[in-house]
N, C-alpha and C positions, 0 to 999 in steps of 0.2 A: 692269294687271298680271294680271287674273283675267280677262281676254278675249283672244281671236288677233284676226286681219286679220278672221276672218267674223263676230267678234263676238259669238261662243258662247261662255260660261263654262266654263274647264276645272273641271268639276266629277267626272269619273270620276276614279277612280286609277288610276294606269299599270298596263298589264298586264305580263307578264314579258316581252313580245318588247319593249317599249318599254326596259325596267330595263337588259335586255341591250344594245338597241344604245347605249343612252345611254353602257355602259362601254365598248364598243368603241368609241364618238367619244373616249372620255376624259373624261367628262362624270361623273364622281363626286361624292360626298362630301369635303369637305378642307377641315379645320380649322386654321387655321395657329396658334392662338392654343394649339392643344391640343401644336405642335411646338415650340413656344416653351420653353413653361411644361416639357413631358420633358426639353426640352434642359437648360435651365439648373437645374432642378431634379437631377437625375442627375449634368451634370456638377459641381455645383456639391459634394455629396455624395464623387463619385470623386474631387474636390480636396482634398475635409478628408480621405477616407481614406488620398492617396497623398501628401499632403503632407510627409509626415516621409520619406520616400525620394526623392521630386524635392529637397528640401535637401541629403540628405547626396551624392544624385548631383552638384549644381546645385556645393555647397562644393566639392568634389574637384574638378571642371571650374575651378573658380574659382581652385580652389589651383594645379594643374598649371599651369596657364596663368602664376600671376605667379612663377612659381618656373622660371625659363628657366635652363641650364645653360651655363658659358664658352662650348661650344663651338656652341651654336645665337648666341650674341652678334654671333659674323660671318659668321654664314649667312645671306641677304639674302633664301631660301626657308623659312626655318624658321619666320618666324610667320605666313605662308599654308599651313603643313600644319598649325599649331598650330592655325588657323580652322578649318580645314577639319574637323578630327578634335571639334575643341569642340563646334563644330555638328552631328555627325552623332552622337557620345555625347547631347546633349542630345535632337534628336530619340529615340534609344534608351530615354531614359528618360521621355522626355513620348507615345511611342507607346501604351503601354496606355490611357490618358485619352483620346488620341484614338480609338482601336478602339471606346472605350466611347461617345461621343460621336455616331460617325458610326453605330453601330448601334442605339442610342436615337432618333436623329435618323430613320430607316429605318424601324424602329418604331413610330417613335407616326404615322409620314406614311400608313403604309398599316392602321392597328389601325381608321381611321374608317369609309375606303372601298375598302380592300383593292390587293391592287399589280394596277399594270393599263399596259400600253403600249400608245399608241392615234402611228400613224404620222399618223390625220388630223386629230390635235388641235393636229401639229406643223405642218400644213400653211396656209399665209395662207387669210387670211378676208378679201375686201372690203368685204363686211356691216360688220366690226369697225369699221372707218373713217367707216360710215355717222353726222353727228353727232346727228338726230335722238334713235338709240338711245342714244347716249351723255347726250342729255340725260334722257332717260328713266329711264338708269340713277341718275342723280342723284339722284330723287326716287324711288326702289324702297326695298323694306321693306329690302335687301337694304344699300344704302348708307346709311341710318339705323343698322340697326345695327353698321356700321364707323363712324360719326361715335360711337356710344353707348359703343364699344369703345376706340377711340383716347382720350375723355376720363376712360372708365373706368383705362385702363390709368396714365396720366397722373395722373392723382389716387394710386394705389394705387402706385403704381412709384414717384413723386415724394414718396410721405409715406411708404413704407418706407424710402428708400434714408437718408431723412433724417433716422430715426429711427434705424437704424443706425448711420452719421455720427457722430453725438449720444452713442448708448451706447458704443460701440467708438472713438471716436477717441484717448482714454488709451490704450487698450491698442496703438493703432497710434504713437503717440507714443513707448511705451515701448520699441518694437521700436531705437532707436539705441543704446540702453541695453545690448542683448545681444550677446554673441558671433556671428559671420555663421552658423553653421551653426542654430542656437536661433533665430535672426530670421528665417532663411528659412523653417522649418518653421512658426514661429509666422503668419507673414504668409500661408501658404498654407491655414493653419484658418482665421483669419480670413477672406481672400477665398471661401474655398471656403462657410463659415457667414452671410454675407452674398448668396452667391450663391443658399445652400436659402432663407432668407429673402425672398429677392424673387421666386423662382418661387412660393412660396408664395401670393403675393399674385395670382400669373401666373393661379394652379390656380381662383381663381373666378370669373376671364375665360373661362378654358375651360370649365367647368361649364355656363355659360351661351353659348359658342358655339356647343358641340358640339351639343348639340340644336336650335340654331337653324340649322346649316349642316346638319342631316339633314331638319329640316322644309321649309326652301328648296329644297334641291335636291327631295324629291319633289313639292314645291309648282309648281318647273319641271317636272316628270316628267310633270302631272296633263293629262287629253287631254278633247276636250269629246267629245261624244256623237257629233258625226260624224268625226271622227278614230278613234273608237273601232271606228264601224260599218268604215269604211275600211281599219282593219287585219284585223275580222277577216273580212271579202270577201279581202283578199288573203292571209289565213293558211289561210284553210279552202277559199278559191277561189268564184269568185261563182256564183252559184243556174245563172247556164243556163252556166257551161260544167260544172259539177256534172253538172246533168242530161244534158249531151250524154254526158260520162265514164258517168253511169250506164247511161244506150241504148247506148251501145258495148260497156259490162262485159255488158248484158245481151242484146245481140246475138250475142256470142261465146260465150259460154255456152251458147245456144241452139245454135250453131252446132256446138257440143262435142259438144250432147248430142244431136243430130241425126245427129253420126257414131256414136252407142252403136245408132243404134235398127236398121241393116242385122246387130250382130252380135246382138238382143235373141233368145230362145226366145220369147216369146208378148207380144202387145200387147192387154192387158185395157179395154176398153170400155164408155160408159155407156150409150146407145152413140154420143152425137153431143158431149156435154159437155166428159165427159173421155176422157184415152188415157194411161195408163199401158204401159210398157215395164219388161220384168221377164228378168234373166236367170241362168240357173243352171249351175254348175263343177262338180260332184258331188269333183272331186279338188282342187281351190283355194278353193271357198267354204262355209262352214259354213250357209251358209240363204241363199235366191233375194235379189239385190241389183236395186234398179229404177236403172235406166241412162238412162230417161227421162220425162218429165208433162210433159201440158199442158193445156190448157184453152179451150174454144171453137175459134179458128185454130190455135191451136198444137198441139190434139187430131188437126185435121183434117189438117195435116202429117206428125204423126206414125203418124196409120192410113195416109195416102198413102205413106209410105216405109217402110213395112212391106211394105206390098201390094208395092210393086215390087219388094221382096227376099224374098217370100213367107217376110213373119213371121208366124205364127198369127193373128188375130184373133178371140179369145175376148168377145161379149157379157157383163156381168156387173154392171149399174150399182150394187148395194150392194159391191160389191168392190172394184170401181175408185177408186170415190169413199173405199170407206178410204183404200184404198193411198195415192191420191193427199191426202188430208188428212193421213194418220200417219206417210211418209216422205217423207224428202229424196235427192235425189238424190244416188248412189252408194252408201248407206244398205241397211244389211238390213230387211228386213220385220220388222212387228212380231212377237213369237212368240205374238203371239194369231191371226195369218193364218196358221202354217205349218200347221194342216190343210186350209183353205181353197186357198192356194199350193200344197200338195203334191197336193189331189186335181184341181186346174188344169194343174201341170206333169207327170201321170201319162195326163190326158187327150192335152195336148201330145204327148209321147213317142210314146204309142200311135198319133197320127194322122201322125208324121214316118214312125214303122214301114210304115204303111197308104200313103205315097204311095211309099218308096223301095221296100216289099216287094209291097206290094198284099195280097191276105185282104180280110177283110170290117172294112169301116167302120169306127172305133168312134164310140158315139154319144155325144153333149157331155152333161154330166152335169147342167147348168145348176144343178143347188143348190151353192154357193162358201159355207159357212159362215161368217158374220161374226161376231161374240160381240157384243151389245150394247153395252157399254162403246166400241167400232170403229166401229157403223155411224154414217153421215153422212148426215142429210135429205139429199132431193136438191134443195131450194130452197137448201140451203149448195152456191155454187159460187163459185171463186176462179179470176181469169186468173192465168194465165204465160204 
């Protein structure tokens, strides 16, 4: 019972994808002893309380019916509407008890393990016919305690009904005694008071089912260690194609940010490590955004495709190496660089001025203020 086919102990607890699909098989909680005992309890109750109006309905039905009139005497259809009409008033006034009945009944079936329609729980199982598992099931914790329940019930059902019997049969005796309308009312407390009485005895069946049909079933729920491993390869997805999704997210990426680096204003430099890519809106951005990093090859690609779209190439390895430590890409600069940044994209500007206008030179400022708290050894190096 506590081992599969591989002979591994289910000893984990179901996880929630296991709880779920279990209810979508149809594979719940269900206590029948706990549907028993509401039923007849409840209805038993709704008898004693409507007892005195199913008599005086029941008497009037009774009455009509022996009180026929001359002329239905030679109607040879009048006491097939008299049927007809008896039975459907009695229905009318036994309806409420049953509304209540089948909605308790409703109720306590799904209060254990909730309402659930499974199409493939309807569907045959060949398994089921295996006899093997039928003998198996014989001997389960599960069929022990239905043989514990049946003798239970038997003892308890069998010495209440008897006791009742016993105390109540004068009073059932005395019902030829009374008038029919007093006798049916009386007969309907009684049956109804013998019915709370024997669910009564129902309710400590259920006490002890119910927690045993919630511990079975997650007892069946329970998965061994490599069922476990097994789901969650298939929930989270196994290691290499993970990884392959990861190289692709991070191939694209790359490839994203390779198309930023033809529109960048300046690619700041360690000058072989890193490459930062930096660019500024003076009318759309509030402080220079980097559009691109990388590191070792991925540096080397992006001073490459600078060059071909003649992006500035600023050396600066304490600068670079903030940038590229303290931002991410798409990201504003931190506002401990915007002096460093603005005396870099002033140099910029003036050298874009010097190729489209020509004048004189201007010359690279080489000191990029870093604030201590920003700067990065240059033995801290990270790929991308």
């Amino acid at each position: 019972m506590a081992e599969n086919s591989d002979g591994q102990e289910k000893t984990e607890e179901p996880t929630q994808k296991r709880l779920q699909d279990s209810k979508r098989k149809g594979q719940i909680a269900r206590s029948k002893e706990l549907n028993t005992m509401a039923i007849t309890l409840v209805g038993g109750m709704a008898l004693v309380a409507m007892s005195g109006d199913f008599a005086q309905g029941l008497a009037e039905i009774m009455t009509t019916n022996f009180t026929i009139p001359r002329v239905d005497v030679f109607d040879t259809t009048a006491l097939l509407r008299r049927l007809v009409g008896s039975i459907r008033e009695a229905l009318l006034i036994l309806l409420p008890f049953f509304l209540i009945v089948v909605a308790i009944a409703i109720a306590s079936s799904v209060s254990l393990g909730g309402m659930t329609f499974s199409a493939e729980a309807l569907s045959p199982k060949l398994s089921k016919l295996n006899p093997l598992k039928g003998l198996k099931k014989m001997v389960s914790a599960k069929s022990m305690m239905e043989l514990f329940k049946a003798l239970a019930k038997f003892v308890l059902i069998g010495g209440t009904t008897g006791i009742v019997l016993w105390l109540t049969l004068g009073q059932f005796i005395a019902l030829n005694t009374m008038a029919l309308g007093p006798a049916l009312s009386q007969l309907g407390t009684l049956v109804g008071w013998s019915f709370v009485l024997v669910a009564s005895t129902l309710s400590v069946i259920a006490m002890i089912d119910v927690p045993f049909q919630l511990w079975d079933h997650k007892r069946q729920l329970k998965m061994t260690k490599q069922e476990l491993k097994e789901e969650m390869k298939d929930t989270e997805g196994r290691p290499e194609v993970k990884g392959r999704i990861r190289n692709l997210q991070r191939e694209m990426a790359q490839r994203r940010m390779m198309d930023e680096v033809p529109k960048a204003d300046v690619i700041v430099t360690n000058p072989t490590h890193y490459a930062v890519a930096l660019r500024y809106d003076q009318t759309s951005m509030q402080a220079p955004k980097l559009v691109a990093k990388g590191a070792d090859l991925v540096a080397a690609n992006i001073r490459r495709l600078g060059s071909q779209h003649d992006v500035p190439l600023v050396e600066s390895p304490m600068l670079a190496r903030a940038i590229f430590a303290h931002t991410e890409l798409g990201d504003d600069i931190p506002a401990g660089l915007y002096l460093a940044v603005a005396k870099l994209l002033a140099y910029v500007f003036q050298l874009r001025a010097y190729r489209s206008d020509g004048g004189l030179r201007p010359d690279n400022p080489g000191d990029f203020p870093v604030p201590p708290e920003l700067q990065v050894p240059e033995q801290r190096q990270t790929t991308t």
